[in-house]
C-alpha positions as CSV (number, residue, x, y, z in Angstrom):
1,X,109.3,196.5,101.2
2,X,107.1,193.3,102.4
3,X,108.2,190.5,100.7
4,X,104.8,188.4,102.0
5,X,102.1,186.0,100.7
6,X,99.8,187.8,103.8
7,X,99.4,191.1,105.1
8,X,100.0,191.1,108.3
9,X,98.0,194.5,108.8
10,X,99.3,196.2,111.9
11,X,95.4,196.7,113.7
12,X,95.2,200.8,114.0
13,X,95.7,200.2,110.2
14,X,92.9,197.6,110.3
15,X,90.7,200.0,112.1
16,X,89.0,201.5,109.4
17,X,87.8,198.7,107.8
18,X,86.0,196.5,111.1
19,X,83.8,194.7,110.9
20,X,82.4,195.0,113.7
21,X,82.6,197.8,116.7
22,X,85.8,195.8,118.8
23,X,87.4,193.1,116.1
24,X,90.2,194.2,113.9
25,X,92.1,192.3,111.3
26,X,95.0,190.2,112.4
27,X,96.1,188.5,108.8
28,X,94.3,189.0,105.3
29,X,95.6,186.8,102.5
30,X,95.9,189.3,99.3
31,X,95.6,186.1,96.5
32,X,95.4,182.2,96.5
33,X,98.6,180.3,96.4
34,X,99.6,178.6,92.8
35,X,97.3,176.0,91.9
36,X,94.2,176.7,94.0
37,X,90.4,177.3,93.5
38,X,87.8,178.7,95.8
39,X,84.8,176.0,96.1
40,X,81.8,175.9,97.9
41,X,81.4,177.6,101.4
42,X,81.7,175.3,104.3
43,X,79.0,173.9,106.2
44,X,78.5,175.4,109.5
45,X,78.3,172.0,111.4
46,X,81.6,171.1,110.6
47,X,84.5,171.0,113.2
48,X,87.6,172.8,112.7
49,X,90.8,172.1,115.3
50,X,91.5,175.5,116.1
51,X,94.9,176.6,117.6
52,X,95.9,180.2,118.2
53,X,99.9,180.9,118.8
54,X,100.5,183.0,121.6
55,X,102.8,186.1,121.4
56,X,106.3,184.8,123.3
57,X,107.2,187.6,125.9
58,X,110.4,189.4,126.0
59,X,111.3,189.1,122.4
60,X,111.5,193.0,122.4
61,X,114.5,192.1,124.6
62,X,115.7,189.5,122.8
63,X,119.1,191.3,121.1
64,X,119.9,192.4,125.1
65,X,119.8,188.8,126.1
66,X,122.0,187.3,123.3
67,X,124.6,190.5,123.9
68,X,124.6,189.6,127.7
69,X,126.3,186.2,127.0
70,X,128.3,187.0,123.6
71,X,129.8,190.6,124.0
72,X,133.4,190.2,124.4
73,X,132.9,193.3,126.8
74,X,130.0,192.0,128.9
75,X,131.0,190.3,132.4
76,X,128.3,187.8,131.8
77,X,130.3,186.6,128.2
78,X,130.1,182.8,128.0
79,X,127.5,182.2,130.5
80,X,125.0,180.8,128.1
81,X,121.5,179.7,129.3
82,X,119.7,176.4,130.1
83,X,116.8,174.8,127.9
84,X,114.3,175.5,130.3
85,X,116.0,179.3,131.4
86,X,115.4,180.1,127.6
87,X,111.6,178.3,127.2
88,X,110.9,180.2,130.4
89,X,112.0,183.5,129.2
90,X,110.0,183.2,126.1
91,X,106.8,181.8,127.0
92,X,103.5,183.9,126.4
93,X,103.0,186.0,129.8
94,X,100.3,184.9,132.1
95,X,98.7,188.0,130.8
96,X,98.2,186.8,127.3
97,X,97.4,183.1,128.0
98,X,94.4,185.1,130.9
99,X,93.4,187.8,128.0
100,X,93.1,185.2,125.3
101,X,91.2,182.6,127.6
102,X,88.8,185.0,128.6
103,X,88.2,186.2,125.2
104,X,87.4,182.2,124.4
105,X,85.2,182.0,126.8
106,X,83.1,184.8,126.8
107,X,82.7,184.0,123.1
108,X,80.8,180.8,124.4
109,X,84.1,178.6,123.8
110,X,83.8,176.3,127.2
111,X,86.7,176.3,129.6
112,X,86.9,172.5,129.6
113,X,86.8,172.6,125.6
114,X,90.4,174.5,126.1
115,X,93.9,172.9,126.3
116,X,97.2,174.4,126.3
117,X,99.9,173.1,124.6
118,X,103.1,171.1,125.9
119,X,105.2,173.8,124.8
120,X,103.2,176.4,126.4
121,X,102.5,178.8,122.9
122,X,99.3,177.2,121.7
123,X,95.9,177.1,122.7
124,X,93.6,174.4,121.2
125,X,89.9,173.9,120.8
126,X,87.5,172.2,118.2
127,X,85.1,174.6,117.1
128,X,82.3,173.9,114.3
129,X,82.2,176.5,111.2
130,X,79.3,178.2,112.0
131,X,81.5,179.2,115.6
132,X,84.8,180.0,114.2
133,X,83.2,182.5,112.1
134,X,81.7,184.1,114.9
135,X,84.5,183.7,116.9
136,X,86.5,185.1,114.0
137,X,84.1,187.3,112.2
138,X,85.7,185.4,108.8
139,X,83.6,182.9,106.3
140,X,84.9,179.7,105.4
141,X,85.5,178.2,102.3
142,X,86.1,174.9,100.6
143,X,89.2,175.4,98.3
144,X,90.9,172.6,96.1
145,X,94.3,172.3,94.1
146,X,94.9,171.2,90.7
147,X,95.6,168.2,92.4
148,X,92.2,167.3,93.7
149,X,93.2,167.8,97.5
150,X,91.2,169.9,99.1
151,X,91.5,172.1,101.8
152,X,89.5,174.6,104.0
153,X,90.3,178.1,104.6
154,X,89.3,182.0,104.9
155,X,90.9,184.8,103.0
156,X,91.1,186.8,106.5
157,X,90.1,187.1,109.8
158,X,89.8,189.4,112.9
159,X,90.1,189.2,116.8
160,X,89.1,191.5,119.4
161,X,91.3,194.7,119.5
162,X,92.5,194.2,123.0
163,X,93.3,190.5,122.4
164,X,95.7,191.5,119.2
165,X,98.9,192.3,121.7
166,X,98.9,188.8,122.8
167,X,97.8,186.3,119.5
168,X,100.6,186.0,116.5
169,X,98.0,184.2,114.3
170,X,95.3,181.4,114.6
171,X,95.1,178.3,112.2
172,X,93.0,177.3,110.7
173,X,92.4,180.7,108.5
174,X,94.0,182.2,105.8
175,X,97.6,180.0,105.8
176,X,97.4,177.1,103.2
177,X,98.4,174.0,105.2
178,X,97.2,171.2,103.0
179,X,100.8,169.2,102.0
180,X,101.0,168.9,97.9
181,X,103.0,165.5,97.5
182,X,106.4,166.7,96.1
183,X,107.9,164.6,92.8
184,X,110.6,162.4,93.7
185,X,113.7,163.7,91.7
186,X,115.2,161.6,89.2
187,X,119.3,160.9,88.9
188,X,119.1,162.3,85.3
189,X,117.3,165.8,86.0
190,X,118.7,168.7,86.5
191,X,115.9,170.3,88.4
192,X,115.9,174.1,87.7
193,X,115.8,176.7,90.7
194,X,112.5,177.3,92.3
195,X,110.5,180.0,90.9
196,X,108.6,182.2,93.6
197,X,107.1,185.6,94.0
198,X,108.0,188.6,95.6
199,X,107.1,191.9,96.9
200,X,103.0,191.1,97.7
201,X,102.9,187.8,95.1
202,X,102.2,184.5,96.6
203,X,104.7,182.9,97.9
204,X,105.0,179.3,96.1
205,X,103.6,176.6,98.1
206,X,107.1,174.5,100.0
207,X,109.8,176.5,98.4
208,X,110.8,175.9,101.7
209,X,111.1,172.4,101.1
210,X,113.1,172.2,98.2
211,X,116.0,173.5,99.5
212,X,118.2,170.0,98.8
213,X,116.7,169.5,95.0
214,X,119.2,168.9,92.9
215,X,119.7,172.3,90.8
216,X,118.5,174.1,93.9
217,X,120.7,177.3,93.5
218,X,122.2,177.4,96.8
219,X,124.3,173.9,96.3
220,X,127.6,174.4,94.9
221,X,129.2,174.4,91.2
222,X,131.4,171.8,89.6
223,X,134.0,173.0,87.3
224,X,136.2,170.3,86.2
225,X,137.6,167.1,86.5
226,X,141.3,166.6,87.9
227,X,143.7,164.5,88.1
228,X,144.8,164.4,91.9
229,X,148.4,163.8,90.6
230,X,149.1,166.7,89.2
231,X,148.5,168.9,92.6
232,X,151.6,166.9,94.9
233,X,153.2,169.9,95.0
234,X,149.6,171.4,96.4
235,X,151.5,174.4,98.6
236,X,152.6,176.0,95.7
237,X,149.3,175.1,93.4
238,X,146.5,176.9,95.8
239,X,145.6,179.5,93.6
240,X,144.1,176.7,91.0
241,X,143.4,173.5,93.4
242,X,142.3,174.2,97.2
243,X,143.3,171.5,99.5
244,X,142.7,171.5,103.4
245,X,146.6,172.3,103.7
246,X,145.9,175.4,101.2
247,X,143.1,176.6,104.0
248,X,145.6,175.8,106.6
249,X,148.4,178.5,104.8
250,X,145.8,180.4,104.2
251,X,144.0,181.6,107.7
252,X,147.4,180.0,109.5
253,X,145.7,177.4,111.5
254,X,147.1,173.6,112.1
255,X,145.8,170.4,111.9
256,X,143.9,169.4,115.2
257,X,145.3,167.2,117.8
258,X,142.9,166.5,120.0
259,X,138.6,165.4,120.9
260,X,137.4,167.3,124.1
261,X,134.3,165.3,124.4
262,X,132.9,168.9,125.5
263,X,133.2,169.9,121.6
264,X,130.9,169.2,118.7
265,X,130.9,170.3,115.1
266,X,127.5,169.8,113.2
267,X,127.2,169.8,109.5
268,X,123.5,169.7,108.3
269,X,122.5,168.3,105.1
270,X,118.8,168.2,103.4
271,X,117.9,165.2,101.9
272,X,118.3,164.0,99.1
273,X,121.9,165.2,99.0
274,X,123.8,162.7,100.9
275,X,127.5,161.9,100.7
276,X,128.9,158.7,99.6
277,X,131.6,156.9,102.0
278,X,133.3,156.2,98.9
279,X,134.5,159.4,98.2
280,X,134.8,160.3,101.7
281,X,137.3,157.3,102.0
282,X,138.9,158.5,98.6
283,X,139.3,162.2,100.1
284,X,140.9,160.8,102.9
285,X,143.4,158.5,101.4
286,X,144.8,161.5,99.6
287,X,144.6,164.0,102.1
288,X,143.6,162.7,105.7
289,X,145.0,159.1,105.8
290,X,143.6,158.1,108.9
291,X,140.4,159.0,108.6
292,X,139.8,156.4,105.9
293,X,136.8,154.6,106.7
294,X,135.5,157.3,109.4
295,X,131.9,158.6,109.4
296,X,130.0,161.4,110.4
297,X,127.6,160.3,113.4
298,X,124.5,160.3,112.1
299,X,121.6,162.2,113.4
300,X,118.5,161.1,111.6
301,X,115.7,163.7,111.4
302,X,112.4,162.7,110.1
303,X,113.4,159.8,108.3
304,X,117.2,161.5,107.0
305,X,119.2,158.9,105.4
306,X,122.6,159.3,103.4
307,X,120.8,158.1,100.4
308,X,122.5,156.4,97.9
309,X,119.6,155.7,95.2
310,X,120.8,158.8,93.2
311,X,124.0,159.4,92.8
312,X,125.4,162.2,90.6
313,X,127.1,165.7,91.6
314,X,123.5,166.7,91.8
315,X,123.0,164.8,95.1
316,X,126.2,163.9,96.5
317,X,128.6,167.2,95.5
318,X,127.1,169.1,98.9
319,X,127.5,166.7,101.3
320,X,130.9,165.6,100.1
321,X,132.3,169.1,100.0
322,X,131.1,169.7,103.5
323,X,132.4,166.4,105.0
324,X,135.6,165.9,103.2
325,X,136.7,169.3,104.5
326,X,134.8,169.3,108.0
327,X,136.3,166.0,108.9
328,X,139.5,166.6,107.4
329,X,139.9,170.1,109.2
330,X,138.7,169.2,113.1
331,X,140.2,165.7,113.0
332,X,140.8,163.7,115.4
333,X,137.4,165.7,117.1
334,X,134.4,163.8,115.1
335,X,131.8,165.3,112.9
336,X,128.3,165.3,113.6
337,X,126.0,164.9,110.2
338,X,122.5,166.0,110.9
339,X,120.3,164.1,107.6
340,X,117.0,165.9,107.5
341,X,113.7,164.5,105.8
342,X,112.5,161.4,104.2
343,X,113.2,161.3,100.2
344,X,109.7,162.0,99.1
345,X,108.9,165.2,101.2
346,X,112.5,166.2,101.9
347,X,112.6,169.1,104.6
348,X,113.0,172.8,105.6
349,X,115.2,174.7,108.1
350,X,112.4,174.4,110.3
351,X,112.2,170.9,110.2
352,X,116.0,170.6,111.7
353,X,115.3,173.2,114.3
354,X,112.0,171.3,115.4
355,X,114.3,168.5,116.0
356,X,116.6,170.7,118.2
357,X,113.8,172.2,120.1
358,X,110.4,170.5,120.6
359,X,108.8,174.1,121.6
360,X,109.2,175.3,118.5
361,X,107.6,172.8,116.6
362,X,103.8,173.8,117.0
363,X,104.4,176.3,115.1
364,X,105.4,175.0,111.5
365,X,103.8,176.4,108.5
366,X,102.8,173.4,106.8
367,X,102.7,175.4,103.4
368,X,106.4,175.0,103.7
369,X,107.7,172.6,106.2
370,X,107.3,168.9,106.4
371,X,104.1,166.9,107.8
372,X,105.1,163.7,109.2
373,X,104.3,160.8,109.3
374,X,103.6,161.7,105.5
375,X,99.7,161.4,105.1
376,X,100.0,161.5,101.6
377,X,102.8,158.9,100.5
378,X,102.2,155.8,102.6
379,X,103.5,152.7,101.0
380,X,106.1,154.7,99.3
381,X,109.0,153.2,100.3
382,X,111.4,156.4,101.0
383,X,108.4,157.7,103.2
384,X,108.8,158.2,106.6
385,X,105.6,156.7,108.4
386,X,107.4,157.7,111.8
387,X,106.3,160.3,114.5
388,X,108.1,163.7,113.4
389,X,111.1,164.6,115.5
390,X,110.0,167.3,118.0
391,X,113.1,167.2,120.4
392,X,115.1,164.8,121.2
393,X,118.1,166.0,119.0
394,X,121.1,168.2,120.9
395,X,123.1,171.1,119.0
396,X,126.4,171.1,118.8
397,X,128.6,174.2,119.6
398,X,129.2,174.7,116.1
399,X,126.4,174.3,113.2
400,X,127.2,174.8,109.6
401,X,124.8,175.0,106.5
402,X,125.6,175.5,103.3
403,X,122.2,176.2,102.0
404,X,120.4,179.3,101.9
405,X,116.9,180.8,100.4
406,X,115.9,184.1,98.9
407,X,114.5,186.4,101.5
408,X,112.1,186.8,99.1
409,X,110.9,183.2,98.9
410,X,108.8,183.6,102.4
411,X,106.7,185.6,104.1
412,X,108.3,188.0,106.8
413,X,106.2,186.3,109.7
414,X,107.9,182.8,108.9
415,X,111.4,184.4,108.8
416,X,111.2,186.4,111.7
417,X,110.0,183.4,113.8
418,X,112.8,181.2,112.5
419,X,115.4,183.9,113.1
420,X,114.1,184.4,116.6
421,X,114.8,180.5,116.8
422,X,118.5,181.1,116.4
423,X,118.7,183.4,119.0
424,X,117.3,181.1,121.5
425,X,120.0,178.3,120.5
426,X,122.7,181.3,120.3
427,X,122.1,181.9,123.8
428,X,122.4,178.2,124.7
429,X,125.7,178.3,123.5
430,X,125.9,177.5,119.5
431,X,127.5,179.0,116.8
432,X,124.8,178.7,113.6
433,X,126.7,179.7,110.8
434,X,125.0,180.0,107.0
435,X,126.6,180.2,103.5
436,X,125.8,183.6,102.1
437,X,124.5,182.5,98.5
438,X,126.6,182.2,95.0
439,X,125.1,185.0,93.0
440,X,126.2,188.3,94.4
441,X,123.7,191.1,95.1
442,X,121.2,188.7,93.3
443,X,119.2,185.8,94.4
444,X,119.2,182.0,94.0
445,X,120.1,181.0,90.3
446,X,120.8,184.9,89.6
447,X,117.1,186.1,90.1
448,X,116.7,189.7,90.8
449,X,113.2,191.0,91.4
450,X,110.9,193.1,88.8
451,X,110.2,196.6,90.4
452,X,106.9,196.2,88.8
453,X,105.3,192.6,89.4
454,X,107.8,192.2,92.5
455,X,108.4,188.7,90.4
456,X,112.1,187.0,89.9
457,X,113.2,188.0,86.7
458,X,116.6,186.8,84.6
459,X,119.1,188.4,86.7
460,X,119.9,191.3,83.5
461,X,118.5,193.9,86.1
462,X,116.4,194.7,88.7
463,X,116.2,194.7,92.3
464,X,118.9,193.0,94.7
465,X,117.8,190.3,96.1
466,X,119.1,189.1,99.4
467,X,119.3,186.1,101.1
468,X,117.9,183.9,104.4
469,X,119.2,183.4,106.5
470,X,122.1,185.3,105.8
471,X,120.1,188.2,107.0
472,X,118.9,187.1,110.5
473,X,120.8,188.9,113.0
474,X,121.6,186.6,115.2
475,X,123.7,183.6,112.6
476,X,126.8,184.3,110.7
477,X,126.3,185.2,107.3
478,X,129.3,183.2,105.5
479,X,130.9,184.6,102.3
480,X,133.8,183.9,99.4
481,X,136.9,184.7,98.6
482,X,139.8,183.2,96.3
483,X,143.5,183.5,96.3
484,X,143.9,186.0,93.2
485,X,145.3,184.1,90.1
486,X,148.8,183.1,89.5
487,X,149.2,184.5,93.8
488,X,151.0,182.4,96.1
489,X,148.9,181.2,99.1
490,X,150.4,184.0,101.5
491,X,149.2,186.7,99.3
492,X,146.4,188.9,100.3
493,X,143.4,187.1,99.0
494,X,139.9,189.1,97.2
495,X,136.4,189.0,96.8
496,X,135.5,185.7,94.7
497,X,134.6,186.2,91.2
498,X,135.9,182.6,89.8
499,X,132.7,180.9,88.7
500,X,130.6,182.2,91.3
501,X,130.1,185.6,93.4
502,X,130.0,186.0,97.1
503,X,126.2,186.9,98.1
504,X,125.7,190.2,99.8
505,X,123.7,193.5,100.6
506,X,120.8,194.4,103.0
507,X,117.9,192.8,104.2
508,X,114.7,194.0,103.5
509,X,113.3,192.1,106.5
510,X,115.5,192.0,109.6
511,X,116.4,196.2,111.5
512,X,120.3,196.6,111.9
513,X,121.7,194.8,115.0
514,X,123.7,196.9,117.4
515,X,126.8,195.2,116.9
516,X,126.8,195.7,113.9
517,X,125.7,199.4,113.5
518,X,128.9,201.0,113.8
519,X,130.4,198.7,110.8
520,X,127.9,199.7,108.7
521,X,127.5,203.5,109.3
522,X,131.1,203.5,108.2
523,X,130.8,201.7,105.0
524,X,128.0,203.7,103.7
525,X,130.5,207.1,105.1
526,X,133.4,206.5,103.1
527,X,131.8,203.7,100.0
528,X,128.9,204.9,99.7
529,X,127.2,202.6,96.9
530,X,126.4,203.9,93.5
531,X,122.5,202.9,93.6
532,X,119.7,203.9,95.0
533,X,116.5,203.0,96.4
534,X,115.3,201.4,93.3
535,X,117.8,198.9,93.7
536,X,118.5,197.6,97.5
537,X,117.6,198.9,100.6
538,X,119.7,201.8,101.3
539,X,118.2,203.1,104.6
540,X,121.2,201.9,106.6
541,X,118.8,200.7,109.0
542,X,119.2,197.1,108.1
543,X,120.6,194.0,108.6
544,X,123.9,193.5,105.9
545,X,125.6,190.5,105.4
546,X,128.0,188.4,104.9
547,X,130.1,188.9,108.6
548,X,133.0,187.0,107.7
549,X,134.5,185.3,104.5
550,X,136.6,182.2,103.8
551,X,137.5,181.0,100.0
552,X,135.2,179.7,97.8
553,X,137.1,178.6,94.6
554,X,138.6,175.3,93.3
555,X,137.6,173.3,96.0
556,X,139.2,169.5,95.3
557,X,136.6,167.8,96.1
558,X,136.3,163.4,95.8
559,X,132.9,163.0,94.2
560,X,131.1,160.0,92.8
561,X,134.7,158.2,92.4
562,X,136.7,160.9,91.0
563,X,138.3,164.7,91.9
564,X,136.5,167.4,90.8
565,X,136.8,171.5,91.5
566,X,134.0,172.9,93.3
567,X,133.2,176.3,93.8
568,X,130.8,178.1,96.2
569,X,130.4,179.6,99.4
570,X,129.2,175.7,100.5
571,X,132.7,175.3,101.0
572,X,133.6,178.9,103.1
573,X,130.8,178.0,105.8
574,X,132.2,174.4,106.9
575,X,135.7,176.2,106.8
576,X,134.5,178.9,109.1
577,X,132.6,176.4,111.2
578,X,135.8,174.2,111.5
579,X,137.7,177.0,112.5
580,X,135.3,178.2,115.9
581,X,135.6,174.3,116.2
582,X,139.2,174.3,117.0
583,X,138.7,177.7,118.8
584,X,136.0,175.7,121.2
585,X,138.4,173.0,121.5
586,X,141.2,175.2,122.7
587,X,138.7,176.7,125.0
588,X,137.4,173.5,126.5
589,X,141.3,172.5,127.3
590,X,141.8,175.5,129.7
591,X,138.6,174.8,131.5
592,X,135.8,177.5,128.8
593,X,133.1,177.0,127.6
594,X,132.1,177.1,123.7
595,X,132.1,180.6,122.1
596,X,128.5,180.5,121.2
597,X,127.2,183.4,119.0
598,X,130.3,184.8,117.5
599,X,129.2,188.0,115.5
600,X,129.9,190.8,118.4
601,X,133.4,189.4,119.3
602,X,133.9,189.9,115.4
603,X,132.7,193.3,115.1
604,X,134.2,194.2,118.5
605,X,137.9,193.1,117.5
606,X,138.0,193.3,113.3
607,X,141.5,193.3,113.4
608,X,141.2,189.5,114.4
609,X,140.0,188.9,110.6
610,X,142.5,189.7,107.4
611,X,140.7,192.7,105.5
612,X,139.7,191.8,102.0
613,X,139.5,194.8,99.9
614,X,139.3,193.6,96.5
615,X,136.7,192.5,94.1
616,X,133.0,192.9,94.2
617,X,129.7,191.0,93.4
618,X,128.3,191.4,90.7
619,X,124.6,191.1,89.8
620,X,121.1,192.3,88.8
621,X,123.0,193.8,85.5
622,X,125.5,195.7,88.4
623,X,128.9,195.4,89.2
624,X,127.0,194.8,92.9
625,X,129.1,196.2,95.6
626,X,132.8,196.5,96.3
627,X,135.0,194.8,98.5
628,X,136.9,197.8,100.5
629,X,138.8,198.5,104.0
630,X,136.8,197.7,106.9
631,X,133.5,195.7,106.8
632,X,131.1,195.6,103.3
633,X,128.2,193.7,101.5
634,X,130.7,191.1,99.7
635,X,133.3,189.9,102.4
636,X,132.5,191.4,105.8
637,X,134.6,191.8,107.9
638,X,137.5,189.5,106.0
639,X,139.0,186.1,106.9
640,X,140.0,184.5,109.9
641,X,143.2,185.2,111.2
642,X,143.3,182.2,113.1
643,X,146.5,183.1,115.5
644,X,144.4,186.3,116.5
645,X,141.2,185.2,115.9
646,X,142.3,182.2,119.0
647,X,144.1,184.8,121.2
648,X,141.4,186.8,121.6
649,X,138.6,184.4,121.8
650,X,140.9,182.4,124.1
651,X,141.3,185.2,126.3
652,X,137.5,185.9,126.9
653,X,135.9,184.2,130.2
């Protein structure tokens, strides 16, 4: 299934439609983006700023690599790479920057007209109309939105067969990069979740970006108010009010007790959710007394700011979950808050992991990530009019978000590259953890997929719909649980099905890792689901997800002056995440380094992890799958242990 705006035609496909003798297609765009008309063709004389992404080399190795340095049975475990070891590795051969160059210039594109870019993955020329359609054998065309902006583009394009091996794509052509100024959200809205196609519809133009609207359906839910008074007795109360001691009964771990300056714990928020330092300070006085007054250090990307304009759980009940708990949990080691985008554009994963790496930032889709300085809001004063951050920004050991997108909300291309991004930083030596979505087996607000349009439908049936990142191979996939009602806190916990349902299944993009393979063979063995391949992807040759599980249910949570419950896996990722934090921290004492990608100790050693095998996820008119012995689609592998899970990681090198 090819959940993609583009058809990225493989070429011996492409072959028997050339258009001429040598040239193949490379990308063809099957309908125009929401919003769009095609205008008059473009004047040959006019001068496009042509850049053509390389192909990285050795991403066919890229799974061997990360093993190398994260298999709890490879000698090399813990020796993670360098920045410039990793761009090294991954920069396009000298063959395909030759190949390509030659293929310029014998098309009459002048050596000294050529540059390469900083990072190494781009080549760049001007060329006028009349020579990229040579070049490309494509025709340009003036298209405009409903908006009046225009924009220039082709509907597909071809390259040399020879050259294909060593180009991923070439802008300008058939991408949509013109930015469409996003509404500024008001306090009183309740934005509903994005709608986008699936399944060969266009992909909607910066669904990307709205990842931190409020109503966005991968923030968490608000049940109700409570009075902190009546939870004193919290031990004996956790199966109706979660407080960091419940988490600490739960998965057996203490408070912390010291601040290696090694360590970091990043928690990464998208504007305009920010937290408020009121409630922070509130959380604290009941629960973390002397913290009161801490904050986060602040890592401003493109503009970030913990905004305090609009207030409401809307745009403060994210950020507050995350710090209240990630503070509360690691303290005394401090909390690193990475704020991403201004508060008129707002930003995308991409956008953060530009920040982190510099290399990867030539290659943003602007359909879906952030243009800064904003061209199109200046004077608006929560636009950022600054250079965007390329660089400059370290990862801690640990990252958390507690956001997530429909895999079916971008094209393939996009997520590969971006998944490929976290194995790079995996085998620097982070841990990038993701929340695994709040809707079972179906999407973002509960959307499941038509099997005839490929469009998001209510949710009454359909096909599952996974999540992203969840399904990248290379983070940790987050899911719920919830201490089973009326249980005490030492009972065996289950799958959550209190408000919302732990997201789970198979990606339709991303092949099964290795570490993983055994795991899943043995689910589909002895559960195998009762669906078929009308409703998920049951080759078994694909990525599944969640890998690990913490509780998601009655959260107390100090937002906008007062307790609340909160529900969600937003709150299992930042308990996970504090939990490798206090892991790296014990390793740092005795000398280690940080555990870095965690997934194949996991799999390796399940016993580390208490086995949830109750409950399911329900969705797309389903019961979804079932939480059972060993790994599955709902809870993974379980919870942490933390007793074992610290043994073992402690004993690694």
């Amino acid at each position: 299934m090819r959940l993609s705006l583009f058809s990225l035609t493989a070429f011996a496909a492409a072959a028997l439609s050339l258009p001429s003798a040598n040239h193949v297609l490379l990308e063809k765009r099957n309908r125009l983006p929401p919003g769009w008309r095609q205008h008059e063709k473009l004047e040959g004389s006019e001068v496009l700023p042509m850049k053509i992404a390389l192909t990285q080399s050795n991403l066919d190795k890229a799974e061997e690599y990360l093993l190398d340095v994260s298999h709890p049975d490879s000698p090399n475990f813990g020796k993670h790479w360098t920045h410039e070891e990793i761009a090294n590795k991954f920069a396009p051969s000298h063959e395909s920057l030759q190949t390509v160059h030659q293929w310029l210039t014998s098309s009459g594109i002048a050596p000294e007209r050529i540059s390469r870019s900083q990072s190494l993955g781009w080549l760049k020329f001007d060329a006028t109309v009349e020579e990229a359609e040579k070049l490309l054998k494509a025709e340009y065309f003036v298209f405009k939105h409903e908006t009046g902006k225009p924009h220039v583009s082709c509907s597909e394009y071809h390259i040399p067969e020879h050259v294909v091996p060593h180009v991923d794509f070439i802008t300008p052509t058939v991408h949509f990069d013109t930015k469409i100024p996003q509404a500024r959200p008001k306090a009183v809205e309740k934005r509903a979740p994005t709608t986008t196609a699936a399944v060969g519809h266009p992909v909607k133009t910066h669904a990307a970006l709205g990842i931190g609207a409020p109503g966005s359906g991968s923030l968490p839910k608000k049940g109700a108010n409570i009075n902190i008074k009546s939870i004193i007795d919290e031990l004996n109360n956790c199966n109706k009010f979660i407080t960091p001691n419940c988490l600490r009964a739960l998965y057996r771990f203490p408070p912390g007790i010291s601040a290696n300056p090694k360590n970091s714990y990043g928690i990464v928020e998208y504007t305009p959710q920010a937290y408020l330092q009121g409630d922070l300070d509130l959380f604290f006085a009941n629960f973390s007394k002397n913290q009161v007054q801490r904050t986060p250090i602040l890592d401003s990307i493109d503009g970030g700011i913990p905004q305090t304009t609009n207030q409401g759980f809307q745009f403060n009940g994210e950020s507050d979950l995350d710090l209240e708990y990630a503070m509360t949990l690691i303290n005394p080691q401090k909390t690193t808050l990475y704020q991403v985008g201004d508060q008129v554009e707002g930003a995308s994963f991409n956008d953060f992991l530009d920040a982190l790496d510099g290399s990867y930032c030539a290659g943003d889709d602007p359909v879906q990530d952030a243009t800064y300085p904003d061209p199109f809001n200046v004077g608006d004063p929560g636009s950022y009019q600054g250079p965007k951050n390329c660089g400059g920004f370290a990862a801690t050991k640990v990252i958390s978000t507690s956001y997530g997108y429909n895999e079916a909300d971008l094209t393939a291309a996009y997520e590969m590259r971006q998944c490929n991004e976290y194995m790079k930083l995996g085998l620097g030596g982070t841990s990038f953890l993701y929340s695994s979505g709040d809707y079972g087996v179906a999407g973002n607000g509960g959307q499941c997929i038509d099997p005839t349009t490929g469009e998001y439908n209510d949710g009454s049936s359909g096909i599952f719909n996974p999540s992203f990142p969840g399904g990248c191979p290379y983070v940790t996939s987050v899911g719920a649980t919830q201490i089973k009602p009326g249980a005490s806190v030492t009972a065996p916990e289950e799958a959550c099905e209190t408000v919302i349902f732990s997201g789970g299944g198979f990606s339709n993009v991303f092949p099964l890792p290795s570490y993983q393979a055994s795991a899943v063979k043995s689910f589909f063995a002895n559960h195998p689901p009762p669906y078929g391949a009308d409703r998920y992807n049951n080759s078994q040759t694909t990525r599944g997800f969640p890998d690990i599980s913490a509780n998601g249910a009655n959260y107390v949570v100090a937002i906008d002056g007062t307790f609340a419950l909160v529900y969600g896996t937003s709150a299992s990722s930042p308990v996970v995440g504090s939990i490798l934090t206090l892991v790296n921290e014990a390793r740092f004492a005795v000398g280690k380094g940080s555990i870095g990608f965690v997934n194949p100790s996991l799999y390796a050693n399940p016993g580390i992890l208490f086995d949830i095998t109750e409950g399911g996820n329900q969705g797309c008119g389903t019961p979804g799958f079932s939480a059972v012995t060993g790994w599955d689609p709902v809870t993974g592998l379980g919870t942490p242990n933390f007793p074992k899970l610290l043994a073992k990681l402690l004993s690694l090198p």
